[in-house]
VOKENU-241388 format. One record per residue (C-alpha): residue number from 0; residue in three letters; chain; x, z, y. Coordinates in pm, whole numbers, plus 50000, padded with zeros to 5 digits. Each point is the difference from the previous one (the first is absolute). Layout:
BEGIN
<node num="NUM" residu="ALA" chaine="A" x="X" z="Z" y="Y"/>
...
END
This chain:
BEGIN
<node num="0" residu="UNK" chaine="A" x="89035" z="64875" y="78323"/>
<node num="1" residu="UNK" chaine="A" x="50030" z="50234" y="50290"/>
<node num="2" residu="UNK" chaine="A" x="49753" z="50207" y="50131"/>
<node num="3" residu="UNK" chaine="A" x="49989" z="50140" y="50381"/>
<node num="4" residu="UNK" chaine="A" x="49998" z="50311" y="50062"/>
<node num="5" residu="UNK" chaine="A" x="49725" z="50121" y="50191"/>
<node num="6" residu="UNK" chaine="A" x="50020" z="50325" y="50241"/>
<node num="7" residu="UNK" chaine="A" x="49761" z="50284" y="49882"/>
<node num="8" residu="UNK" chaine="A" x="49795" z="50018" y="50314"/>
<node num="9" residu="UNK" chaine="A" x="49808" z="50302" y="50000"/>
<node num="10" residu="UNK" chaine="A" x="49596" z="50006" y="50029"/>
<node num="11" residu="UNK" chaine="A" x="49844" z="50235" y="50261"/>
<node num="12" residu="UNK" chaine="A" x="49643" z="50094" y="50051"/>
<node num="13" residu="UNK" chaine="A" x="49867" z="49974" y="50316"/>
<node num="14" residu="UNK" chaine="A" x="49831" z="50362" y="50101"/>
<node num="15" residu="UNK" chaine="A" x="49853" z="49877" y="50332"/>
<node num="16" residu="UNK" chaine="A" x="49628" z="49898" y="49867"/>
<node num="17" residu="UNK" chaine="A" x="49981" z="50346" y="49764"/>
<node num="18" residu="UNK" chaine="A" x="50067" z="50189" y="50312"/>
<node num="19" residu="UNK" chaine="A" x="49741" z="49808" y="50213"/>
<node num="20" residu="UNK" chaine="A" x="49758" z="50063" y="49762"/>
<node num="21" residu="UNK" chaine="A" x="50090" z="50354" y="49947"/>
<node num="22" residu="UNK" chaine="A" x="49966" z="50055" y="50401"/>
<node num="23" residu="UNK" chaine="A" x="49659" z="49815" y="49972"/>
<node num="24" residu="UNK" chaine="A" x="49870" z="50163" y="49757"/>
<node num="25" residu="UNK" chaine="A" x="50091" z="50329" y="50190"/>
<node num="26" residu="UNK" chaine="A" x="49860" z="49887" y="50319"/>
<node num="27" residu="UNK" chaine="A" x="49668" z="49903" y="49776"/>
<node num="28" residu="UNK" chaine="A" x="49955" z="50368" y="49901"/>
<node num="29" residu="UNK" chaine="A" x="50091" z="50200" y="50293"/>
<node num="30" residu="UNK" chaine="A" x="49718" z="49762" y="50181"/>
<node num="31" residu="UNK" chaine="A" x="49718" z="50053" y="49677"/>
<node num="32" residu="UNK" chaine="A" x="50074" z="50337" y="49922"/>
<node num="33" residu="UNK" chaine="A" x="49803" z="50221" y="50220"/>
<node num="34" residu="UNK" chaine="A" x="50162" z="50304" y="50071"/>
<node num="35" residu="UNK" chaine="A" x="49802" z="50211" y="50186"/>
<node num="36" residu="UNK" chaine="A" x="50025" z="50295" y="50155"/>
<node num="37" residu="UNK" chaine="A" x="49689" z="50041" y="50114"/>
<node num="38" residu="UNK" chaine="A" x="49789" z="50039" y="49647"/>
<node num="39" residu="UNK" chaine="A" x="50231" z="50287" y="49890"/>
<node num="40" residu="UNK" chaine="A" x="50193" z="50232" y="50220"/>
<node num="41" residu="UNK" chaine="A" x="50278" z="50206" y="49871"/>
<node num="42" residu="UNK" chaine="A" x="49930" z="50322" y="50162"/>
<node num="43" residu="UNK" chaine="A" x="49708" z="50042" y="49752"/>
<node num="44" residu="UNK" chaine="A" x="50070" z="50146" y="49686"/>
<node num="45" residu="UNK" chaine="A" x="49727" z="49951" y="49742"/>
<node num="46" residu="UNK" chaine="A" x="49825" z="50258" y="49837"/>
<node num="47" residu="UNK" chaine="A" x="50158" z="50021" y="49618"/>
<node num="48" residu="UNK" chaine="A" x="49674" z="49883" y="49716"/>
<node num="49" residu="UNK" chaine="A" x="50042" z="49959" y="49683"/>
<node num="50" residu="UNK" chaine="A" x="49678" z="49752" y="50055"/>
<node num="51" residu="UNK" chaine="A" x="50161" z="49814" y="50280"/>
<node num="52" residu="UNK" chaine="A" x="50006" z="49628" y="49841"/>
<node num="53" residu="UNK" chaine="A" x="50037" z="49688" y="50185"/>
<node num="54" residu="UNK" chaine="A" x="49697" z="49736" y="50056"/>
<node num="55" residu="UNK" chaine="A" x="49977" z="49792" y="49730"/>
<node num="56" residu="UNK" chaine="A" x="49937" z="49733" y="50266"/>
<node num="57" residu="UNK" chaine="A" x="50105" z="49988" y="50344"/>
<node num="58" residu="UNK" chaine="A" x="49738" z="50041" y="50262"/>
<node num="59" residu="UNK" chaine="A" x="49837" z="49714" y="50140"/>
<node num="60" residu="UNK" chaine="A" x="50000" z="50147" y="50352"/>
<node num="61" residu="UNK" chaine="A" x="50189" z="50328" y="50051"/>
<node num="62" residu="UNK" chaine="A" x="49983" z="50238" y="50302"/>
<node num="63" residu="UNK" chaine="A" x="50276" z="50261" y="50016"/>
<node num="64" residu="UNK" chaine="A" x="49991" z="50306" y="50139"/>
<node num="65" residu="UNK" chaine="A" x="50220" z="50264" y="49956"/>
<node num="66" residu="UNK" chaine="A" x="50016" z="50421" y="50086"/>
<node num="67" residu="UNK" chaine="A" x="50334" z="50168" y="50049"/>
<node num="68" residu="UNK" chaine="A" x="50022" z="50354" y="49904"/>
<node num="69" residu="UNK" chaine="A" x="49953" z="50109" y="50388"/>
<node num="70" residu="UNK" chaine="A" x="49679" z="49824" y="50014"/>
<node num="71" residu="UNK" chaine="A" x="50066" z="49699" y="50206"/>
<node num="72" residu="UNK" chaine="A" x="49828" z="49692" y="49893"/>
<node num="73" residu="UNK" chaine="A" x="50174" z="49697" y="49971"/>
<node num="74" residu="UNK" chaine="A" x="49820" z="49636" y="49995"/>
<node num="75" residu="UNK" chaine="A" x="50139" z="49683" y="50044"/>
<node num="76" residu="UNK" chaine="A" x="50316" z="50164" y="50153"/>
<node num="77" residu="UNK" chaine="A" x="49889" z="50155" y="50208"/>
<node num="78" residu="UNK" chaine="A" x="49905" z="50433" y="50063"/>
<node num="79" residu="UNK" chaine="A" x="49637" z="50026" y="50066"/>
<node num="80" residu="UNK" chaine="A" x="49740" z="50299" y="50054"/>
<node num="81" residu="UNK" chaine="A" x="49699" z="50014" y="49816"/>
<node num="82" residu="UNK" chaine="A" x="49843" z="49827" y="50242"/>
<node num="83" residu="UNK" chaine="A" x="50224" z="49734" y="50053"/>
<node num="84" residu="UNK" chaine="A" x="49973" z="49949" y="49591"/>
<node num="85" residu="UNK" chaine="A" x="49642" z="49953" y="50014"/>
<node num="86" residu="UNK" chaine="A" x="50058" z="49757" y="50332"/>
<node num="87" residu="UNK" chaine="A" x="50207" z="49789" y="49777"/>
<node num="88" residu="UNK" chaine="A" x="49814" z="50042" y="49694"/>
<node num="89" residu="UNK" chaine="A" x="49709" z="49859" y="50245"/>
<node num="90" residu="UNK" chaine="A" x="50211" z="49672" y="50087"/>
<node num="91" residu="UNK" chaine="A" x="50105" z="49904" y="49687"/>
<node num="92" residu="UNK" chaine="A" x="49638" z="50031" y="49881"/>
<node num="93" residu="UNK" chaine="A" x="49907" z="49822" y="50280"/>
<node num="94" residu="UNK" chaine="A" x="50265" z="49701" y="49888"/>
<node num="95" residu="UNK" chaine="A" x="49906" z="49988" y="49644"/>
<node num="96" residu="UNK" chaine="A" x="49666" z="49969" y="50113"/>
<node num="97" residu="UNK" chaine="A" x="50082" z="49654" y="50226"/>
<node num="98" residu="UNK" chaine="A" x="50130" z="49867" y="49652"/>
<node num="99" residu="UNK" chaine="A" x="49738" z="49827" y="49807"/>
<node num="100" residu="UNK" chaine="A" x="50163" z="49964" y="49685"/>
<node num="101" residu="UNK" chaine="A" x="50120" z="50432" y="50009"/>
<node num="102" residu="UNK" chaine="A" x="49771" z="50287" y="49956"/>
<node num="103" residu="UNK" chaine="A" x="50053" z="50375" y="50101"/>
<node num="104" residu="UNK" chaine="A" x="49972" z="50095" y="49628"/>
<node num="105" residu="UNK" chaine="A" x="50269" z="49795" y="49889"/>
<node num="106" residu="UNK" chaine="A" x="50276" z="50205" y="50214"/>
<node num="107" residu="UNK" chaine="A" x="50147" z="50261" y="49846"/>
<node num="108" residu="UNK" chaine="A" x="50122" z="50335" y="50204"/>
<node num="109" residu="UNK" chaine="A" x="50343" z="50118" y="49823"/>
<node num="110" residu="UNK" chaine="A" x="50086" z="50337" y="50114"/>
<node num="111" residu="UNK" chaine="A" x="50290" z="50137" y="49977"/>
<node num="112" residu="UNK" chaine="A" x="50041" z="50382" y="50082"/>
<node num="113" residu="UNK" chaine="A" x="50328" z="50248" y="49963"/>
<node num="114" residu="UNK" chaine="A" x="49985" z="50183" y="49791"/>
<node num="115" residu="UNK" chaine="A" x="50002" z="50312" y="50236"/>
<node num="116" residu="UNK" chaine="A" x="49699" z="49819" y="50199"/>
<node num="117" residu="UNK" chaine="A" x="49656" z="50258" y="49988"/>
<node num="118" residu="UNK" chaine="A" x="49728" z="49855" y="49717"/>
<node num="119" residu="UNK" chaine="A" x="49771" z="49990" y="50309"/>
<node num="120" residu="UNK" chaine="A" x="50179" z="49826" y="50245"/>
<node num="121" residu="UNK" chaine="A" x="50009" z="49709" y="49719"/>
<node num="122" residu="UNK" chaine="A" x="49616" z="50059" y="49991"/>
<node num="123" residu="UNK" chaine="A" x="49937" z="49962" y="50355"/>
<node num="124" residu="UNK" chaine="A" x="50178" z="49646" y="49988"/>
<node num="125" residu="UNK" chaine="A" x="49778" z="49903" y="49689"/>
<node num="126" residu="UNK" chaine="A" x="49692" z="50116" y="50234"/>
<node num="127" residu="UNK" chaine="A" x="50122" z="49797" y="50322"/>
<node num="128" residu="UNK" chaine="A" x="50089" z="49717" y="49748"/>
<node num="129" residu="UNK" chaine="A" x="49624" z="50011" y="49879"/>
<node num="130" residu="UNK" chaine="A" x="49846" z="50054" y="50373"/>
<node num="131" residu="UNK" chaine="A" x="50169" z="49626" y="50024"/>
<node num="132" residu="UNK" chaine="A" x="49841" z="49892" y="49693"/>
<node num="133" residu="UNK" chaine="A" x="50295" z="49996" y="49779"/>
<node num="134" residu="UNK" chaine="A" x="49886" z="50094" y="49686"/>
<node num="135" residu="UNK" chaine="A" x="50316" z="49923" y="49724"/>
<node num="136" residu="UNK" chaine="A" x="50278" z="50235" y="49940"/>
<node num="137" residu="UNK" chaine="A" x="50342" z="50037" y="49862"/>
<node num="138" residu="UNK" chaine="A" x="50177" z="50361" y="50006"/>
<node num="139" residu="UNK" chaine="A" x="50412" z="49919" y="49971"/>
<node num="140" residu="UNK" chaine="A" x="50162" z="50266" y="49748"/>
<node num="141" residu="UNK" chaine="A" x="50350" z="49997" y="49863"/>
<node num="142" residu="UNK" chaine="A" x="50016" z="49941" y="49606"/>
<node num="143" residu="UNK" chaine="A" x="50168" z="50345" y="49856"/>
<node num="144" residu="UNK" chaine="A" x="50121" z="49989" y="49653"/>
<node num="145" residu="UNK" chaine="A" x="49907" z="50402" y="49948"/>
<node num="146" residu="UNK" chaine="A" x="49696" z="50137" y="49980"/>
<node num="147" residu="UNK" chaine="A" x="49818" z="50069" y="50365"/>
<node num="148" residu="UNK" chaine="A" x="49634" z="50079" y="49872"/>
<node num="149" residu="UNK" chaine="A" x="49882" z="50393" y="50036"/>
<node num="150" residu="UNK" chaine="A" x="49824" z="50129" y="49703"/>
<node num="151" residu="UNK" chaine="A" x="49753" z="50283" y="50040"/>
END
């Protein structure tokens, strides 16, 4: 008895439908991930604590602003004066107040301050914060390994 003999033909996986996928899933995250510029700017270095932790939660609604070294305030984006802070503290009290289901207390103002930026300079925003009504804080620190407490 004979037997043919068959040609080894060889197998090939198709790599199209891993690559689709892998370019979905990319497209997926650059469109969910939220990287934003506004919340933490770069030009602010943090003061150094060895207390600085993160939340153990995230806040349910964060406000952001932030206080380079040369004093200028920055909120949503943009440079304001004191007065325009407390202009636009004003609005966005006035928004969460045309939300039924969102209360003034629930917002939390982050601040974030250089760590060059005047201790009272950071107190005057708390003060124009709290002229608005805004009553929750969160001071930003950087999370230092050594020691940064002074004894006395």
């Amino acid at each position: 008895m004979r037997y043919a003999k068959h040609s080894m033909v060889q197998a090939e996986m198709d790599m199209t439908p891993m690559i689709d996928v892998t370019f979905q899933l990319i497209a997926f995250f650059m469109f969910v991930l939220n990287f934003s510029e506004v919340d933490q700017d770069q030009r602010i270095n943090l003061p150094l604590s060895e207390l600085a932790r993160p939340p153990d939660v995230a806040y349910d609604e964060p406000l952001t602003i932030q206080l380079t070294d040369v004093e200028q305030i920055i909120f949503a984006g943009d440079y304001l004066s004191p007065d325009g802070l407390k202009a636009a503290l004003l609005r966005e009290a006035q928004i969460i107040a045309t939300h039924p289901d969102k209360k003034i207390g629930d917002v939390t103002i982050i601040i974030r301050a250089d760590r060059f930026a005047k201790t009272g300079k950071v107190q005057e925003i708390i003060k124009l914060c709290q002229e608005a009504e805004f009553d929750t804080f969160a001071l930003r620190g950087q999370q230092s390994d050594r020691s940064t407490l002074v004894e006395q």
